[in-house]
Residue, then its C-alpha position, 0 to 999 in steps of 0.5 A: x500500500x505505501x510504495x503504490x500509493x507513494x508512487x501514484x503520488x509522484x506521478x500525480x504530484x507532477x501532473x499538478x505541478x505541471x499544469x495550470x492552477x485552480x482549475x477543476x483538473x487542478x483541484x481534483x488532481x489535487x485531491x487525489x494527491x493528498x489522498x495518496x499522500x495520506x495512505x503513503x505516510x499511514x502506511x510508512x506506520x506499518x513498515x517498522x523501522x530498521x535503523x536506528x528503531x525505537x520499540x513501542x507498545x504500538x510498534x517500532x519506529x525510527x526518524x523516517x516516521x518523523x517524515x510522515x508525521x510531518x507530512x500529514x501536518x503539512x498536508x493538513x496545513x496545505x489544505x487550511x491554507x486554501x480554504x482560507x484563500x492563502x494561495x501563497x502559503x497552500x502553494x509553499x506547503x504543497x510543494x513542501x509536501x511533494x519536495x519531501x516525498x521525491x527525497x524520500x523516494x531518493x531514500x530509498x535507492x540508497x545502498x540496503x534499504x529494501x526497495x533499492x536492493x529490490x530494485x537491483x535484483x529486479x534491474x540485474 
């Protein structure tokens, strides 16, 4: 569920980037972004941590899970902006928002995290 919708994300993330703002193409794009947004950060809660993990009675976590949490209240304040009528800032937090999920995703190409050595195998 988190690499699929991380994925729909991107590609989402890019299509409103790319095109014109306030349109209804915009905003229902838009939409499904932050739903995909949301299950990709969710469902980083369900991968537990491998480096430097911190165990709880609700699971174990790491820094990277920070990420997420940040995400979701960046979201959150993404959309508030709007509807207020702040486009400067809903624009900054969107492209915040989408500018953590491309580092993320760089993350994880680097040497022994499970989606980069699996992309390897895949590749070679």
């Amino acid at each position: 569920v988190h690499v699929v919708a991380a994925l729909l994300a991107l590609a989402l993330g890019a299509f409103v980037i790319a095109g014109r703002k306030g349109t209804p193409a915009h905003r229902m794009a838009g939409r499904l972004w932050v739903a995909a947004m949301v299950a990709a950060a969710l469902g980083s809660f369900f991968i537990e941590a491998q480096r430097f993990p911190v165990h709880t009675p609700l699971g174990t976590f790491g820094p990277i899970h920070l990420l997420s949490a940040f995400t979701l209240w960046n979201l959150w304040r993404a959309i508030a902006a709007i509807r207020r009528g702040a486009v400067t800032a809903h624009r900054r937090a969107m492209g915040g928002a989408f500018a953590g999920l491309v580092i993320a995703g760089l993350f994880t190409l680097v040497p022994g995290r499970t989606l980069g050595a699996w992309l390897v195998a895949v590749a070679g």
